[in-house]
C-alpha positions, 0 to 999 in steps of 0.5 A: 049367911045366905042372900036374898034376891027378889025376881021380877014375879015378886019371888024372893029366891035365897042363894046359898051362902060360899061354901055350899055353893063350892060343895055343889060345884065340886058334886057336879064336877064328879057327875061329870066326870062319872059321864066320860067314857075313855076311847078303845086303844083303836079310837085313840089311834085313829083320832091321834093318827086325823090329828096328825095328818091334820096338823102335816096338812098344815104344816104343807098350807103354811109352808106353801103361803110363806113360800109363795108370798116371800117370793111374791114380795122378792118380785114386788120389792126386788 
């Protein structure tokens, strides 16, 4: 059974009931999915190689800040 619900204009807008909605959703998944376009092997290395120096860049920040405060607080603290 599907509901009814009325705007603020006076309309009254019927939505469909559960299993039409799940239908629906399912529908637009695969429109989506149709869209996506997979990456040459040449893109997915270069994007695997910015992830990787991104992450060693990152690695190199956290380990310096541990590295600098732990002796910051050796000094502080003794």
């Amino acid at each position: 059974m599907a509901k009814s619900t009325k705007q603020s204009n006076g309309d009254i807008v019927v939505k469909p009931n559960v299993i039409q909605r799940i239908g629906m959703f399912i529908k637009q998944i695969i429109d989506e999915m149709r869209k996506v376009v997979t990456p040459t092997r040449k893109q997915l290395f270069m994007w695997v190689l910015a992830v990787f120096i991104f992450v060693v860049l990152l690695m190199v920040l956290v380990t310096a800040m541990d590295f600098g405060l732990g002796n910051l607080a050796f000094l502080i603290f003794g």
